[in-house]
N, C-alpha and C positions, 0 to 999 in steps of 0.2 A: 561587434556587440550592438545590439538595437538600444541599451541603454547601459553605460558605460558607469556612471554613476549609479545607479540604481545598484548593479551587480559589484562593484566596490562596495556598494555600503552591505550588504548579503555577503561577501567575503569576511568583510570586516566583521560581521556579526561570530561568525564562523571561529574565527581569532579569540575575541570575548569568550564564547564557549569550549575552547580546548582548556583543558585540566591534564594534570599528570594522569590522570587514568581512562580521559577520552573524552568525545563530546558530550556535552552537557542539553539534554531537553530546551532548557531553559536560562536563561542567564541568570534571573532572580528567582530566589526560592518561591515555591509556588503548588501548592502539592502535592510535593517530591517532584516536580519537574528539574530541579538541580542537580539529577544524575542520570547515570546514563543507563538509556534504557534503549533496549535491544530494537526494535523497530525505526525508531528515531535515531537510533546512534547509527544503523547500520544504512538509512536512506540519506543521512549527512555525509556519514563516509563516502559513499558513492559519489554526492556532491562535490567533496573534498578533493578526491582523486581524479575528477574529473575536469577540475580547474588547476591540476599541475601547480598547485601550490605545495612545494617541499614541507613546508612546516606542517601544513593541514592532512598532507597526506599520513605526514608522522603520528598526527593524533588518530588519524584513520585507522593506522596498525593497532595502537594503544587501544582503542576503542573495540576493534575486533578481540582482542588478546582480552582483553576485561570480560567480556562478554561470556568468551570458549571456556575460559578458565573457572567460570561462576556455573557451571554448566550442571543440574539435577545430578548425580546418579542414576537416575531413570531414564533421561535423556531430556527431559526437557528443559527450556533456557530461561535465564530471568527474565523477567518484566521491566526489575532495573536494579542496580548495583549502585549503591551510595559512596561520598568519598571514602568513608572509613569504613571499607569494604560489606558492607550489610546488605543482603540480599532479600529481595523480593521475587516469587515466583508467580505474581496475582491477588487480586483479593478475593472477590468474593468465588470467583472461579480462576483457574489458569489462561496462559495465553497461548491460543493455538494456532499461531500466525507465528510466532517466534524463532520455535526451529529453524522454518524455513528463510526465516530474514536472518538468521545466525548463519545461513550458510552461503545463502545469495551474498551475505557481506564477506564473510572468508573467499569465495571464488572469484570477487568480481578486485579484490586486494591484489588478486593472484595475476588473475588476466592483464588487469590495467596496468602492475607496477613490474611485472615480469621477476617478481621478488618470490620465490615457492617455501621459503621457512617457515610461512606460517602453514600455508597447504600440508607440508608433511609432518607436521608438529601435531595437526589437530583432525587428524583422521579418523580417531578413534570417537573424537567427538562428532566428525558429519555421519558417522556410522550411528553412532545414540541419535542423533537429531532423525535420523532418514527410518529407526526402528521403531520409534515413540508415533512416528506419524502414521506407519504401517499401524500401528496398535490401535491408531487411532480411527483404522475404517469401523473398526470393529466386528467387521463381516466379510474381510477380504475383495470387496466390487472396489476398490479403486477411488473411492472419497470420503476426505475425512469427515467426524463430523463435530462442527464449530460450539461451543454450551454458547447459550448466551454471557453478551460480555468477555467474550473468547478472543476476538483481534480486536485491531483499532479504535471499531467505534464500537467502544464499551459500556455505554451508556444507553446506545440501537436498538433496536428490537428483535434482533435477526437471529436464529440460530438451525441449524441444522446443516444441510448438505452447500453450504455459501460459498459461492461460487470462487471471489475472490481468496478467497484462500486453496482452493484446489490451484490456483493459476498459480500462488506465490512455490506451493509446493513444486509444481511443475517448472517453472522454474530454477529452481533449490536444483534439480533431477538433471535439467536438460545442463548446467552450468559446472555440474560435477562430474557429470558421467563426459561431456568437453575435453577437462583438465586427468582426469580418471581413465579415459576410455573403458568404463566401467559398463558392461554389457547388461549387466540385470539393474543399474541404473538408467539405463537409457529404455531396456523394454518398459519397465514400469512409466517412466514419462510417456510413453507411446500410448500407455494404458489408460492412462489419465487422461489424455488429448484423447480420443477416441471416447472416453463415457463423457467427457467436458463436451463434446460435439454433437453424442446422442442426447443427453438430458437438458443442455441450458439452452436451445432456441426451440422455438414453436416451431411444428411442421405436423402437420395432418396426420392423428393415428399414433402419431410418438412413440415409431419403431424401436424396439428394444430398450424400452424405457427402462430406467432403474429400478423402477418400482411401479405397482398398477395403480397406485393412487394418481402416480404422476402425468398418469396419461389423462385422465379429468380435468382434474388439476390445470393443465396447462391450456385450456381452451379460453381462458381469463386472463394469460400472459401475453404481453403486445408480441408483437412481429417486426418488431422496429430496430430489439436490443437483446443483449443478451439476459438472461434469469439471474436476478439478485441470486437465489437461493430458493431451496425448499427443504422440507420433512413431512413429519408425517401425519399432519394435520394442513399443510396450505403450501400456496406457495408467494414469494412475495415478488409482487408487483411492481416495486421503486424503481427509478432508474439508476443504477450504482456506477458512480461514476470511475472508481478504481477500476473493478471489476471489467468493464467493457475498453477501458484505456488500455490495460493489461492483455485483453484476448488482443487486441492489434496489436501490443508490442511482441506478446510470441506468437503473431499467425497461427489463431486460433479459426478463426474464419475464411471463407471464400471471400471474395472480391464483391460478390452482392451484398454479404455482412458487414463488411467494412464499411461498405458505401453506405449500405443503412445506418449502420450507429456516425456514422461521420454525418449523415443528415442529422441525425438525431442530435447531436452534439451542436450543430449550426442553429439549427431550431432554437435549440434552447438558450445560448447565444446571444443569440439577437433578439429573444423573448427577454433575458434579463440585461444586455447589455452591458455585461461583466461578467466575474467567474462565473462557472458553471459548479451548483452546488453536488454535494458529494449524494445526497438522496434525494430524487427528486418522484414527484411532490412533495411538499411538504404534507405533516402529521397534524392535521387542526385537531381543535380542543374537542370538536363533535366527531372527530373519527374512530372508531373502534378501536385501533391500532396504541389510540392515546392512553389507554388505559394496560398496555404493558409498558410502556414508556415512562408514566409519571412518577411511579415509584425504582426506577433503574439507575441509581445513580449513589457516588459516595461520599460527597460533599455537602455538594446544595444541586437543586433541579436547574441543571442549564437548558434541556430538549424544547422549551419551549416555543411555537413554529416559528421556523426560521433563524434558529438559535442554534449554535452546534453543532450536533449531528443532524439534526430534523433540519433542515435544509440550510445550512450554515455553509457560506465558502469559505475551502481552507486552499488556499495559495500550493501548499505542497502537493495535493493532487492533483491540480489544474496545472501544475509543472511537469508531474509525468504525462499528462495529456496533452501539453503542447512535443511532448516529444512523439508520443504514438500520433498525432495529424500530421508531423513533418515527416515522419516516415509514410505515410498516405499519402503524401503530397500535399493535403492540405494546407498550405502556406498563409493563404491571407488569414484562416480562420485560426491557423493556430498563433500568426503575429497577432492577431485582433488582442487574442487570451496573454499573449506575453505581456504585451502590455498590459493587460488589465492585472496581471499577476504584479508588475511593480507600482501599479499605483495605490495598489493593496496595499503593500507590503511599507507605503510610505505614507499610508494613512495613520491621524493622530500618533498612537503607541506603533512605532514602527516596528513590522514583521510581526501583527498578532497570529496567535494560533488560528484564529476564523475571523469570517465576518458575517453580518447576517444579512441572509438573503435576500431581504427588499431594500434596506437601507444602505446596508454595506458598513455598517457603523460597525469597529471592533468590537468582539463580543467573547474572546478568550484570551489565553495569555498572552503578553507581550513580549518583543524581545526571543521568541519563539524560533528555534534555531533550525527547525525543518523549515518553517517556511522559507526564510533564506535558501536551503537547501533547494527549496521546491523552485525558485526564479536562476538559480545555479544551474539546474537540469536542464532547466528551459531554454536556457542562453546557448548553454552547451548540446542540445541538440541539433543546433543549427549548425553548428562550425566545428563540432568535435568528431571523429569516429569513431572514437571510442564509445563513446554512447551507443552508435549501431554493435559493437564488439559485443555489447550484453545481451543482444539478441538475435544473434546470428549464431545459428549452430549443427 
C-alpha cells in the first residue's frame, strides 16, 4: 500500500456505511444520500470485494440483492431504495446509467467471489436490464440515448448520444456474455465498440458517421480525447474524465489514443497539481453553456465554476483513473493522482463527495462512501488482479 493509513481509514468508512440492506451513499442523511443507490452502491461494492474484506464483501451481495430485487417492471433500476424499503426511480427524469451498473455490479460479485447464486437467481433481471437499453436506442444503430440528468452528473448539461454511458453499457455486455457465453450479447458489444470507435474521436471526413450532422459537428472536437457526447443540435467539447478512463480500461482505442488521452490526462495534472476534475474546462458565468446549467438542479445551485459537476474533483473518479494509467503503464502519473486522491479524501470533512477545482476546499458531502471507494480502487490496482479480471475478456 502507498498509504496504509489513508486506505484503513476508506475501509473503515466502508464499515460505517454497511446497513442490513447494503451500502449506504452516505453515512449522514443528506439528500437521501442515506440509502442505497444503484451507481454508488454497485461502484462500492466493487471496492469492497476487491479489499477481500469478508464482512464488506457480504454487504456487497446484500447491496446487489437490494438493488435486482427493486428492479421497474419495465426493466429499469432504482436510483435508490431507502431503509424501509421505498423506491425511487429518478426525479425529474430517470437514470440511464443504471441498468448497466445493476449489472456490472451482479457480474463482477460473480467473477471476484466465484459465488454464482446470485448470477442464476437474477437472470431474468439482466435480460429486463440489457432489453430496456435496447429500447433505449430507439432507432436500433447501437446507442443509447442519455435525457438530461440521466447518469451521474445530474445536475451537467449533457444529454444525448454520451459517450460514457455507451461504455458502461458495453461493459454490462462484454461481462455477461464472459459469465453467459451468450452470443447475441457479445455481438451487440462488438456493435457498440465498432459505432463507439467510428463516432467519438475526430478523423478527417468522419467515415460512417452516425448521423450527418455529426460530421460538421466534429471539426470543433479536440484530437487529443475522446467525445464527451453529442445529439442533434451540437456536440460537446469538455473533457470527460470518466468517459476517456473507461475507453482505456476496456481498450477502446489504439495505442496512439491512449497515449494521447494519457498526455492529456499529464497536462492537466500538472496544470492543477491535484485531481483531475471530472469536466474540464470549467462553465464560467459568461459562457453559453451557463445558461442550461443554472437552472438544473434539485436542491440549491451547486454548478457554480468549479463546484460540482462544473469542474469539481471527485476522488472516486480519479480512482478508476489511477487504475486505467496503471494499466497504460503510467506509473508515476497515476502514484502522482493516488496520492493526491488521499489527501483529498483527508481534507477538513474527511472523504467529501468533491472538491473544488482551484482551491480544493470540500464543496459536497462528507463522509461520502464512494469516495473511499474511489482511493480503494486505486490502492487495489496496483497490487490486486482482480482489478485487471474486470477488464480482460
Amino acid at each position: 500500500m502507498f498509504d496504509s493509513k489513508a486506505y484503513q481509514q476508506a475501509l473503515n468508512l466502508l464499515h460505517k456505511a454497511s446497513t442490513p440492506f447494503g451500502f449506504v451513499a452516505a453515512v449522514q442523511e443528506h439528500d437521501n444520500y442515506k440509502r442505497v443507490w444503484t451507481r454508488d452502491g454497485v461502484i462500492t461494492s466493487i471496492a469492497a470485494m476487491l479489499s477481500g474484506d469478508d464482512i464488506l464483501i457480504e454487504t456487497a451481495k446484500t447491496t446487489i440483492q437490494t438493488l435486482l430485487n427493486n428492479q421497474h417492471k419495465n426493466g429499469y433500476m432504482p436510483s435508490n431504495v431507502a431503509e424501509d424499503g421505498a423506491v425511487s426511480y429518478g426525479g425529474t427524469c430517470g437514470r440511464a446509467d443504471n441498468p448497466s451498473w445493476a449489472v456490472i455490479g451482479l457480474c463482477a460479485y460473480t467473477l471476484l467471489t466465484h459465488d454464482k447464486s446470485l448470477w442464476e437467481k437474477y437472470q431474468p433481471q439482466v435480460e429486463n436490464c440489457f432489453a430496456v437499453l435496447e429500447a433505449w436506442e430507439f432507432n436500433g444503430k447501437h446507442l443509447i440515448y442519455v435525457p438530461q440528468s440521466g447518469d451521474w452528473a445530474d445536475e451537467y448539461i449533457q444529454h444525448g448520444y454520451i459517450l460514457f454511458d455507451q461504455l458502461l453499457r458495453l461493459w454490462a455486455l462484454r461481462l455477461a456474455s464472459k459469465l453467459a457465453l451468450n452470443k447475441s450479447w457479445e455481438n451487440k458489444a462488438n456493435q457498440i465498440t465498432s459505432s463507439i470507435q467510428r463516432n467519438y474521436w475526430k478523423v478527417d471526413g468522419q467515415p460512417n458517421a452516425y448521423a450527418p450532422n455529426l460530421v460538421h459537428q466534429l471539426k470543433d472536437a479536440s484530437s487529443n480525447f475522446w467525445l464527451m457526447g453529442f445529439n442533434p443540435a451540437r456536440i460537446y467539447k469538455y473533457f470527460d474524465l470518466q468517459a476517456n478512463t473507461f475507453a482505456i480500461l476496456l481498450g477502446i482505442g489504439n495505442t496512439s489514443q491512449n497515449e494521447s488521452v494519457a498526455d492529456y490526462m499529464l497536462t492537466l495534472h500538472n496544470k492543477k497539481e491535484s485531481l483531475l476534475p471530472s469536466f474540464y474546462p470549467t462553465i464560467e458565468d459568461s459562457d453559453a453553456d451557463m445558461n442550461d446549467l443554472k437552472n438544473n438542479y434539485a436542491y440549491n445551485f451547486r454548478n457554480e465554476p468549479n463546484y460540482f459537476h462544473n469542474g469539481g474533483l471527485w476522488p472516486v473518479w480519479n480512482g478508476w483513473a489511477v487504475g486505467a494509467l496503471k494499466i497504460q503503464g503510467k506509473n508515476k502519473l497515476a502514484e502522482g493522482m493516488l496520492k493526491a486522491i488521499h489527501q483529498s479524501n483527508g481534507n477538513q470533512d474527511l472523504f467529501n463527495e468533491c472538491l473544488h477545482g482551484e482551491t480544493e476546499k470540500p464543496c459536497g458531502v462528507p463522509n461520502c462512501t464512494w469516495s473511499a471507494a474511489g482511493a480503494i480502487i486505486a490502492e487495489q490496482a496496483w497490487i490486486n488482479i482482480d482489478f485487471k479480471k474486470l477488464f480482460q475478456f
